[in-house]
N, C-alpha and C positions, 0 to 999 in steps of 0.2 A: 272659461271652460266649465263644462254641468258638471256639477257633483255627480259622482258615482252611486249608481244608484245602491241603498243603503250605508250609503258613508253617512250622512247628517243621522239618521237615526241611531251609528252605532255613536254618536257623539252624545246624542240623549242617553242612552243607555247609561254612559258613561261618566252621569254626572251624579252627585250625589243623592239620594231620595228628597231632598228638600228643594233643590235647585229643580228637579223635575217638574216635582208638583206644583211651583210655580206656571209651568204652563199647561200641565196635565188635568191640576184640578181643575181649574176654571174651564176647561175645555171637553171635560168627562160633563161638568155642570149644562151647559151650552148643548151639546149635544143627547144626553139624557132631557133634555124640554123639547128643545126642537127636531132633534134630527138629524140625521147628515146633512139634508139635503136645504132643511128651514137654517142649521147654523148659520150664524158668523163670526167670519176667521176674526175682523174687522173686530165683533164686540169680545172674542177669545183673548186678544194680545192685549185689548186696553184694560179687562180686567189681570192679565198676567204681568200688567205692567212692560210690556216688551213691543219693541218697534217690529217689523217684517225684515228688518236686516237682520234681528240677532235672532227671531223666532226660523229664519230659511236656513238660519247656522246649524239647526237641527229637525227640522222636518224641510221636506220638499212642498210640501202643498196642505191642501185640508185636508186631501184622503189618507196623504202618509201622518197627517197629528191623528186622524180617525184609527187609522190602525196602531199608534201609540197608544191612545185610550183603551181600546177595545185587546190590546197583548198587557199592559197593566191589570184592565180589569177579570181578563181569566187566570192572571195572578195571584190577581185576590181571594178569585174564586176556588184554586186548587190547592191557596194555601190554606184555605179556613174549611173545607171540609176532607175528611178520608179516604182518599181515594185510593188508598190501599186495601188489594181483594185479596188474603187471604184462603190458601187452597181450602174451599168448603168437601164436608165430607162425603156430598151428593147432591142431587140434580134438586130438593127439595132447596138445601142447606144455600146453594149456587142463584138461585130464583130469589129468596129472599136477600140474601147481599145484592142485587141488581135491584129488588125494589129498595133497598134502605139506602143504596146513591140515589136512586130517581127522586123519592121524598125528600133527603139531605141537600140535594139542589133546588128542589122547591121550597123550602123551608126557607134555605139562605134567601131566595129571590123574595120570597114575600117579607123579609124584614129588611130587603135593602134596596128597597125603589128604584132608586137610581141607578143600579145594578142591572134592574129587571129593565130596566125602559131599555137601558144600551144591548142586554140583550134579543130586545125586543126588535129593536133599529138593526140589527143585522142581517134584516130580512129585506131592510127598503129596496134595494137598486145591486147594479151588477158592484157598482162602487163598496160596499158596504160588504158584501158577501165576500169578497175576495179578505175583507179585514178576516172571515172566519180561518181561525187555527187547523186547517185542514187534516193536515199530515201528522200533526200530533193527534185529531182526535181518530182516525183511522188506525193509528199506532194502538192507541191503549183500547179502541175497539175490536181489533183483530187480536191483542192479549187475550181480551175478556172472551170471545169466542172461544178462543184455543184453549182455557179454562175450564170454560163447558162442554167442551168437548171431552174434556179428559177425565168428568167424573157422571158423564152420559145425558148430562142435560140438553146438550145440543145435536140438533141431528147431524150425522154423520155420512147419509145415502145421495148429499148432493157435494157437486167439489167447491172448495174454501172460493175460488174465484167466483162460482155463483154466489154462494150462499151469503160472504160477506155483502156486496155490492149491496145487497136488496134488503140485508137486516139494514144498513148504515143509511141508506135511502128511508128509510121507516123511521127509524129515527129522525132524519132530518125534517120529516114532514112531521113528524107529531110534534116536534119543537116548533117549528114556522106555525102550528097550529096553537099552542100554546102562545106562541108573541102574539099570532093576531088578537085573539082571545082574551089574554090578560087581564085586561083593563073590569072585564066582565065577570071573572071571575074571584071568591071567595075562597077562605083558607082550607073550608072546607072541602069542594066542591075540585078545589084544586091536587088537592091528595084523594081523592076517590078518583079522580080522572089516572093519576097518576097509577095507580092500582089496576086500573082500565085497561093501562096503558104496558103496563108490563107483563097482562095475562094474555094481550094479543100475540106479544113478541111471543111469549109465550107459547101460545097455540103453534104459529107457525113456528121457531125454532126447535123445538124439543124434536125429539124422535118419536117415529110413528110409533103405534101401537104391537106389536106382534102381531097375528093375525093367530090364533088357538087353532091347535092340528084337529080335529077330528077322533072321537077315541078309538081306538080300535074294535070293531065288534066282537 
């Protein structure tokens, strides 16, 4: 009978953090060089030590160890930086906390390679994209909206069903643009983009300008 789909992995879940990473690291390894699509399962289990009967005890296949890697490593990543926002006191105050995440994420990725490749590989194939955390990042995206909204930083003249859709589309592409890119880019070069990058949201989220009445003659 097939395993239920997510039974093996709530078995990895559920195993101690050392017993994981027996299969986790070498296969974060693997797949930060190659790829999804360059790995092997093949060279993942000889160095974890483990046959394909006791590695299918907990993952179903490459894709499902792929998304074990890849739910590990935004783990790591949420657990080592602050992603607690803070009611800022106004639309200036709100602007800068969104650039000190965007920088805070680039900082971690440029001191943790390996980090940065996997989430570089997130990009390859429809395989790979589905590992992406969708629903949580929509979650803490539509927070951070609703945030800016409430101390005027974010425009308010379009409804949340538009306006989320197309910031979080924006995002996604300036990050797909960043993975492709990486490799080319410098520490520097990498936080002025970043800067770049948060004064476009910028432009388009905030609220228009008023438009000044006319003085009275």
């Amino acid at each position: 009978m097939a395993d239920p789909a997510g039974a093996a992995r709530a078995r990895l879940r559920a195993l101690d953090a050392a017993r994981r990473a027996q299969l986790l690291d070498p296969a974060e390894a693997e797949f930060a060089v190659h790829g999804f699509a360059g790995a092997s399962l093949n060279r993942i289990l000889a160095a974890a030590g483990m046959s394909k009967g006791q590695a299918y005890y907990y993952i179903r296949d490459k894709a499902d160890l792929y998304g074990a890697v890849i739910e590990r490593a935004f783990q790591r990543l949420v657990a080592e930086l602050d992603f607690t926002f803070t009611a800022p006191r106004d639309a200036g105050a709100f602007w800068a906390e969104v650039e000190r995440l965007f920088r805070e994420v680039s900082v971690l990725l440029l001191k943790d390679p390996a980090l940065a490749a996997l989430a570089g590989g997130l990009y390859e194939s429809d395989t790979t994209r589905g590992a992406l955390p969708g629903g949580f990042l929509r979650e803490g995206f539509a927070r951070l909206v609703a945030i800016g909204r409430s101390v005027g930083a974010v425009r308010d003249d379009l409804p949340e069903s538009l306006l989320l859709p197309v910031l979080f589309a924006m995002a996604l592409e300036a990050d797909r643009w960043f993975a492709r890119h990486w490799q080319g880019l410098d520490a520097a070069e990498v936080l002025r983009l970043n800067g770049q990058v948060v004064g476009m949201f910028r432009r388009v989220a905030a609220p228009r300008p008023r438009p000044s009445r006319p003085c009275a003659p």
